[in-house]
GUVEX-471101 format. One record per residue (C-alpha): chain; x, y, z. Coordinates in nm, 4 decimals, m for minus. Layout:
// GUVEX-471101
('A', (X, Y, Z)) ...
END
This chain:
// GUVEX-471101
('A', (m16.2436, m0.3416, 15.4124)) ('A', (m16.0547, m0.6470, 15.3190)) ('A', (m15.7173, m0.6581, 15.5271)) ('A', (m15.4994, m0.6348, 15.2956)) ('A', (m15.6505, m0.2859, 15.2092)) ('A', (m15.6197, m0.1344, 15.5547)) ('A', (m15.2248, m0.2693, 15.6167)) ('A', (m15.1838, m0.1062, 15.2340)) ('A', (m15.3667, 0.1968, 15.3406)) ('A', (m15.1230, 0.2652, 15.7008)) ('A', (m14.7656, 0.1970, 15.4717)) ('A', (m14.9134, 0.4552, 15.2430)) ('A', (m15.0104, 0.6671, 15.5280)) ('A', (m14.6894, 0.6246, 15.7045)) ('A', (m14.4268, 0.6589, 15.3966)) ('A', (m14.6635, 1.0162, 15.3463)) ('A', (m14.5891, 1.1584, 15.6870)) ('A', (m14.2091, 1.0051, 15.6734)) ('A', (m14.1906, 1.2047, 15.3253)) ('A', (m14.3375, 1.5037, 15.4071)) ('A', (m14.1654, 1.5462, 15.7920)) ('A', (m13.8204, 1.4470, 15.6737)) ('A', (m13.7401, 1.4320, 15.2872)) ('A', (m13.9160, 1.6861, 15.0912)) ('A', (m13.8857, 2.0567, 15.0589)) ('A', (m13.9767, 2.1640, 14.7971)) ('A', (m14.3022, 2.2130, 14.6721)) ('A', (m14.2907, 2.0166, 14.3392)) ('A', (m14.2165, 1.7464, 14.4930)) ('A', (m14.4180, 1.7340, 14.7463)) ('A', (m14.7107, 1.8005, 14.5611)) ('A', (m14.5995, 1.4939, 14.3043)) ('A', (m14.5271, 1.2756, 14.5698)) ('A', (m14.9032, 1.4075, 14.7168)) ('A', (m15.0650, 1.3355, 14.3820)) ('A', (m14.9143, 0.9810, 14.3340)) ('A', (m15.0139, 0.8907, 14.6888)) ('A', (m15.3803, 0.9876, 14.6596)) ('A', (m15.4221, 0.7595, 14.3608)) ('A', (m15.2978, 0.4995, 14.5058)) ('A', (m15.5014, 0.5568, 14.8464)) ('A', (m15.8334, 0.5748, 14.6464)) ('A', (m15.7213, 0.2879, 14.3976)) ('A', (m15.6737, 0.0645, 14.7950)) ('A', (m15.9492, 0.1624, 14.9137)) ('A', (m16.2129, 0.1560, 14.5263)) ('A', (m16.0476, m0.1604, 14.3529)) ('A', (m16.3019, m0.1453, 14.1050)) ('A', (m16.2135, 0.2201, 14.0113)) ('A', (m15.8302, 0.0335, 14.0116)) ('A', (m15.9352, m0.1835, 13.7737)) ('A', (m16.1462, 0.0352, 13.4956)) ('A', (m15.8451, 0.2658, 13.5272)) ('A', (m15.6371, m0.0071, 13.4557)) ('A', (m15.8541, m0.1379, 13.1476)) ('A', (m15.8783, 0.2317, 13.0416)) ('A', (m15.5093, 0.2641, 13.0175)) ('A', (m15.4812, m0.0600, 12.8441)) ('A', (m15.3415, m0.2254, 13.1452)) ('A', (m15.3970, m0.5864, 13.2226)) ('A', (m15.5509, m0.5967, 13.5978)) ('A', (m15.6007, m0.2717, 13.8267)) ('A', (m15.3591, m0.4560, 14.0955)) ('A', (m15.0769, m0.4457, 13.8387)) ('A', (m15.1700, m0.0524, 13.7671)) ('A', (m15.1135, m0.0349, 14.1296)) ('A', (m14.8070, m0.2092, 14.1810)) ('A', (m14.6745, 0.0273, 13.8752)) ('A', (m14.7718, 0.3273, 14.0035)) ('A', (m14.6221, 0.2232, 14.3636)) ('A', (m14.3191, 0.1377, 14.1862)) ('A', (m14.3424, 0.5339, 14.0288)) ('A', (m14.3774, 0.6589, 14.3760)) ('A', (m14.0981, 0.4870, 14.4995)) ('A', (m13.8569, 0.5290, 14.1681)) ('A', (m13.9102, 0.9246, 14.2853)) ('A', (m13.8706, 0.9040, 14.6503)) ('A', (m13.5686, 0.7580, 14.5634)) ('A', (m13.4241, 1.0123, 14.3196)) ('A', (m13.5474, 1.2791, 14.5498)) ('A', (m13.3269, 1.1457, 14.8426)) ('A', (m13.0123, 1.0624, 14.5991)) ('A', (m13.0033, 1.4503, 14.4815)) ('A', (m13.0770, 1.5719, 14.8417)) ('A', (m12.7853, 1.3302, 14.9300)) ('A', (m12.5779, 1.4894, 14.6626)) ('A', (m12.6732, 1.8115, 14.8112)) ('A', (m12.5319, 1.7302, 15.1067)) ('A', (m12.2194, 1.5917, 15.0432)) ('A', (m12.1342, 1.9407, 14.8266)) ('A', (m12.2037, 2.1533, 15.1393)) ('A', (m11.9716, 1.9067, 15.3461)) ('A', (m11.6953, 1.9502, 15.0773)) ('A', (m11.7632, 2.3050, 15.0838)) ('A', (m11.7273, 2.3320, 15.4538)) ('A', (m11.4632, 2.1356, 15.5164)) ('A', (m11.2577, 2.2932, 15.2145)) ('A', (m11.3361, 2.6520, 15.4001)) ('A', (m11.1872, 2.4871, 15.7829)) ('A', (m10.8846, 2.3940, 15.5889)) ('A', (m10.8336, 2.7010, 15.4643)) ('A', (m10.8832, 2.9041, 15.7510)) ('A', (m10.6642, 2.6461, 15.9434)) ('A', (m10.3857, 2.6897, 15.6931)) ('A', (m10.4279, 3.1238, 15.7155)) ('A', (m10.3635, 3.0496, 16.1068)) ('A', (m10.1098, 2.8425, 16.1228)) ('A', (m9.9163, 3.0761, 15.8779)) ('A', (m9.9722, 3.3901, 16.0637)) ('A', (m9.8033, 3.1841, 16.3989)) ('A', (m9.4985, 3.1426, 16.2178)) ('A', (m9.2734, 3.3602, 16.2486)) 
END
C-alpha cells in the first residue's frame, strides 16, 4: 500500500465516523453518503479498478474520477449540514418567539 493510499484511506475513514456520529439522521442520507464512501474506499485501495471505471465512464484518468466523486461526497455533506443548519435556526426562532410570548402574557397579568 503506497502511502498516499493509507493517509487517503484514514480521512475517508474519519469524515465516515464524523458523518455518521454527528451529522446525519436520516437514512437516505446516510446510506448515500455510505455508498459514495465505499467507492471511493475501494477506488484507494484498487487504482486499477479507479482507472477502468474511469475509462468506462469516458473519464480521462481514474485519479480525476476520484477527485470528482470526492468532490460529490463533499458537495452533499455540505448541503446536508446547510439544511440541518436551516433546521435549526427555525426551531430557535420558534422558541424564542414562544418565550416572548409567554413573557409578554406575564407581565400583563402583573399589571394591574
Amino acid at each position: 500500500m503506497m502511502v498516499i493510499q493509507a493517509v487517503l484511506f484514514v480521512l475517508l475513514c474519519v469524515a465516515a465516523v464524523i458523518f455518521c456520529k454527528y451529522f446525519s439522521h436520516h437514512m437516505a442520507g446516510r446510506l448515500l453518503v455510505l455508498a459514495i464512501g465505499l467507492v471511493l474506499f475501494v477506488f484507494i485501495l484498487f487504482p486499477p479498478l479507479a482507472h477502468r471505471a474511469a475509462w468506462l465512464l469516458g473519464v480521462g484518468r481514474g485519479v480525476d474520477l476520484i477527485f470528482y466523486l470526492a468532490h460529490a461526497f463533499l458537495l452533499i455533506l455540505v448541503g446536508m449540514l446547510y439544511i440541518k443548519q436551516k433546521k435549526q435556526q427555525a426551531i430557535i426562532t420558534e422558541l424564542i418567539r414562544n418565550i416572548s410570548i409567554d413573557r409578554a402574557h406575564r407581565q400583563d397579568n402583573h399589571r394591574p
